[in-house]
C-alpha positions in Angstrom: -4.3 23.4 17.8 -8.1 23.7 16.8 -11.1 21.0 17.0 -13.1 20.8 13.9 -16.5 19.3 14.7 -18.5 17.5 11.6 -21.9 16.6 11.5 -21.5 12.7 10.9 -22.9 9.5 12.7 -19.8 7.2 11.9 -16.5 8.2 11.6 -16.1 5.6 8.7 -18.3 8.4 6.4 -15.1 10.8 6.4 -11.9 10.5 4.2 -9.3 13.5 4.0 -7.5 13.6 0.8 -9.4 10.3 -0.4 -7.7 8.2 3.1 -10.4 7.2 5.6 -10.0 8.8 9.1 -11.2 6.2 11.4 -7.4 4.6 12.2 -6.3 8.2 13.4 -5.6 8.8 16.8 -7.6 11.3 18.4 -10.6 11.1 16.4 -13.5 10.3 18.1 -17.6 9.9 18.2 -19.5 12.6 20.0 -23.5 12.0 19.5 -23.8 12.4 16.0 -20.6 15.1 15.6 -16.9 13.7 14.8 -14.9 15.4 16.6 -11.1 16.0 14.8 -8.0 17.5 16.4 -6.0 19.7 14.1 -2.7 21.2 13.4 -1.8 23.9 11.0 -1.9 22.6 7.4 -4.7 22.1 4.9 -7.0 20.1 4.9 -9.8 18.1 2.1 -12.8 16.5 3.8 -15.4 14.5 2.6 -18.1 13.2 4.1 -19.9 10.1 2.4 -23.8 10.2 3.2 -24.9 6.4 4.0 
């Protein structure tokens, strides 16, 4: 497993493959860092600035 770490203030900003992330478990808010648990596999961010 890895931890990818993205410079966001709400987890709302983030989709992954167009699907927002904030319903996931695991995801969390750390200061102004989203902090994501991951498994093998690929992966499409995006981070929407507000």
């Amino acid at each position: 497993m890895a931890t990818l770490y993205l410079l966001a203030k709400r987890i709302s900003q983030i989709t992954e493959a167009g699907k927002p992330i904030d319903l996931r478990p695991g995801f969390r808010q750390a200061n102004d860092e989203v902090v994501i648990p991951l498994e093998s596999g690929c992966y499409s961010f995006t981070i929407r600035n507000e």
